[in-house]
Rosetta silent file (secondary structure, phi, psi, omega in degrees, C-alpha in Angstrom):
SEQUENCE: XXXXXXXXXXXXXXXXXXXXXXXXXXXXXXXXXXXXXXXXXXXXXXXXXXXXXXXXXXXXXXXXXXXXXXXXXXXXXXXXXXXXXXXXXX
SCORE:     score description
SCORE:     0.000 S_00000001
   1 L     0.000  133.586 -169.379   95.695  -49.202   96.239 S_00000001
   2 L   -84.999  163.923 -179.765   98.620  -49.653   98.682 S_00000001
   3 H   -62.668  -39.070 -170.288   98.369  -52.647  101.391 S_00000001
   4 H   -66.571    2.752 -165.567   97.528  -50.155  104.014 S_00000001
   5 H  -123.566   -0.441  134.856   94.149  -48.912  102.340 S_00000001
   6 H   -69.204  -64.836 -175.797   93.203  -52.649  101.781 S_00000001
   7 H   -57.492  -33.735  177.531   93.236  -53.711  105.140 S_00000001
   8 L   -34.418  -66.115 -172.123   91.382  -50.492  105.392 S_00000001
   9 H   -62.153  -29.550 -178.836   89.061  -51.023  102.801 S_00000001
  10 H  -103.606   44.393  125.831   88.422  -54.783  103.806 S_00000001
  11 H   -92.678   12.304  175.957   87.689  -53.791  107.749 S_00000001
  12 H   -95.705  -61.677 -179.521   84.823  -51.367  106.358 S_00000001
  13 H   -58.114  -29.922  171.401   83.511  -54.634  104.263 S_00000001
  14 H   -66.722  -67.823 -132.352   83.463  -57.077  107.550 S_00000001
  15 H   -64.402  -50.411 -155.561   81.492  -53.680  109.141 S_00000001
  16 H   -84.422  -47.070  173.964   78.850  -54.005  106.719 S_00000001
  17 H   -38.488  -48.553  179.620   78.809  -57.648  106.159 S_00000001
  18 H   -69.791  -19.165 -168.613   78.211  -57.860  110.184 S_00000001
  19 L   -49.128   69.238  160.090   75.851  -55.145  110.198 S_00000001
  20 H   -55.718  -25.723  138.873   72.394  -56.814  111.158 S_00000001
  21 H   -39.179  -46.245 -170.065   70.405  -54.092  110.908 S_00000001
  22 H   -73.837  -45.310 -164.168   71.651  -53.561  107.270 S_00000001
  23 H   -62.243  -39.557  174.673   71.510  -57.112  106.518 S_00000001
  24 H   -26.950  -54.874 -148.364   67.722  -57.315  107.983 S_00000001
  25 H   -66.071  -21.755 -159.279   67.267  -54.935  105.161 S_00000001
  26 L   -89.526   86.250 -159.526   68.345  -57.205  102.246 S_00000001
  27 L  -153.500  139.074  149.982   64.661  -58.877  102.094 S_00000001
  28 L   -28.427  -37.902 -152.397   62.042  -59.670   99.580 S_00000001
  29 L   -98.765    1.775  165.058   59.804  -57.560  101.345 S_00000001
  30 L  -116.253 -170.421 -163.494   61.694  -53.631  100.610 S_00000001
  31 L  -137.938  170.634 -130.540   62.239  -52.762   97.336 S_00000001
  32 H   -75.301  -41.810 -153.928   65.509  -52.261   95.642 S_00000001
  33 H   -86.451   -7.785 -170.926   66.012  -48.397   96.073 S_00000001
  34 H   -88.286  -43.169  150.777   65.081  -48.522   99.629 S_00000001
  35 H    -3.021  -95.445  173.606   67.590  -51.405   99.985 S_00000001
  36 H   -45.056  -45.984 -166.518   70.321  -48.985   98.236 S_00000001
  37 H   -72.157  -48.225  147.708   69.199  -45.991  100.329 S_00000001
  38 H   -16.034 -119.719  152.168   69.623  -48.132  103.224 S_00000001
  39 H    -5.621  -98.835  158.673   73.356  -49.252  102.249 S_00000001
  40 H   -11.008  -73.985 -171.042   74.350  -45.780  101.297 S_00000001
  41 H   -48.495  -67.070 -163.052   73.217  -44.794  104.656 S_00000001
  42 H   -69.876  -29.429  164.224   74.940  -47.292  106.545 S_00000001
  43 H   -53.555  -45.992 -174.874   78.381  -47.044  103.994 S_00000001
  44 H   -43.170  -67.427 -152.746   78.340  -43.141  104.768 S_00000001
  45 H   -71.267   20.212  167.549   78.640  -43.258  109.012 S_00000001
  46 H   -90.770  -50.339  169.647   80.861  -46.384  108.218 S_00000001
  47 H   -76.353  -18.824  179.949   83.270  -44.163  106.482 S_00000001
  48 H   -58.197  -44.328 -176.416   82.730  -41.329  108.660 S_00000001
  49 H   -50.222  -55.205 -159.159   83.579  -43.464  111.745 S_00000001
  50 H   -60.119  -44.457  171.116   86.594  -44.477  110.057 S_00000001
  51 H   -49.760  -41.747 -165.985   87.707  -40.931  109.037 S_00000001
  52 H   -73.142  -43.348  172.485   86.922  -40.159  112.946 S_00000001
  53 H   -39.523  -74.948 -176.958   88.857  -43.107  114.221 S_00000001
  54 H   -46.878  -97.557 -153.710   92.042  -41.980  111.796 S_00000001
  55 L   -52.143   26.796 -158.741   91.814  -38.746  112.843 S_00000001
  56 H  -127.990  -60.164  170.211   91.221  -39.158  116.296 S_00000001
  57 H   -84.414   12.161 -131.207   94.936  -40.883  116.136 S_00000001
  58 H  -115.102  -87.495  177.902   96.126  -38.349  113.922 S_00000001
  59 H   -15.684  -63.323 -173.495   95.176  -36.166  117.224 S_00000001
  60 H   -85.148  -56.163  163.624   96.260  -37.886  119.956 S_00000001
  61 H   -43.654  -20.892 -171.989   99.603  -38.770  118.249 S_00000001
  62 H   -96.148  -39.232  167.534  100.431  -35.334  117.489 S_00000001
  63 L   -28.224  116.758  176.779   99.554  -34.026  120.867 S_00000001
  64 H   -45.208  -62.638  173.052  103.409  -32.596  122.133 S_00000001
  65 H   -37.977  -54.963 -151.726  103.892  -35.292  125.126 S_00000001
  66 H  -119.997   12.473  150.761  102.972  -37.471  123.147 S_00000001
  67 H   -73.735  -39.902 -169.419  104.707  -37.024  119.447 S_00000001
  68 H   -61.257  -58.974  157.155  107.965  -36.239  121.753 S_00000001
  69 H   -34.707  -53.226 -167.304  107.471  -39.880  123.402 S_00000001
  70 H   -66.752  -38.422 -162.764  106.285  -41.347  120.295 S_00000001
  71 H   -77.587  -38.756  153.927  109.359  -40.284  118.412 S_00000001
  72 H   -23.988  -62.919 -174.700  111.740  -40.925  121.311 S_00000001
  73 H   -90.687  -24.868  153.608  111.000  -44.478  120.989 S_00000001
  74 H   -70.474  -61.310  157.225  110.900  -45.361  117.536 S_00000001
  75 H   -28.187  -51.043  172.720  113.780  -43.498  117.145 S_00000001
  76 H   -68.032  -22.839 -159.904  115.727  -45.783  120.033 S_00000001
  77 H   -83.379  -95.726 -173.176  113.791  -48.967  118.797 S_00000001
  78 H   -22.096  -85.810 -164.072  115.339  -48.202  115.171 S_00000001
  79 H   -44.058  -35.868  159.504  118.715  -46.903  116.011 S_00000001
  80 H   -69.110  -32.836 -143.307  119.540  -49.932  118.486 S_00000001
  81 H  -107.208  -17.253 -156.183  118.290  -52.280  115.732 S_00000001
  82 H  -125.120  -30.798 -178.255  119.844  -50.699  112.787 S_00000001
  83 H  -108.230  -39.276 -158.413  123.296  -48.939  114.604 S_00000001
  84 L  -115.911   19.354  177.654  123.985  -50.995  117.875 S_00000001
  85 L    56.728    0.226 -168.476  122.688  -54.279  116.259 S_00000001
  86 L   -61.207  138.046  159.784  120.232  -54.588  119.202 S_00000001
  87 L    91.909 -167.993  171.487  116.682  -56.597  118.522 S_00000001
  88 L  -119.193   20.310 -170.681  115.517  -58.089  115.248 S_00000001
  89 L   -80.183   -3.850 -176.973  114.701  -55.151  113.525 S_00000001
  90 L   -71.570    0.000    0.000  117.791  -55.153  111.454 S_00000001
């Protein structure tokens, strides 16, 4: 697993950890599998979100204005920092 799909993977685990509805669930008083159906349920749209979220900047980055912009500027940020010595990126 690469560092970027950790922080991934541990911002899913805070979502569920915070989740008070889910947590409600974790009681004497359901029984195991409803628990687990529970969980499951709430793990699914947690990854779903996540998928929508990525791809949602997937989208919007890709969008012509605004790959052309994005690239523009990373490209200048890098190139002063790495060619013209500019910044601290070197």
């Amino acid at each position: 697993m690469v560092v970027e799909d950790k922080v991934d993977f541990e911002q899913i685990r805070k979502r569920l950890e915070s989740d008070q509805e889910l947590l409600g669930i974790f009681n004497p008083n359901n029984s195991r599998e409803d628990i687990i159906d529970k969980f499951n349920d709430v793990l699914d749209q947690a990854l779903l979100d996540f998928i929508d979220t990525k791809l949602d900047l997937y989208n919007k980055l890709s969008e012509d204005k605004a790959n052309a912009t994005l690239k523009r500027l990373w490209f200048n940020s890098l190139y002063d920092a790495r060619i013209r010595g500019l910044g601290s990126r070197q």
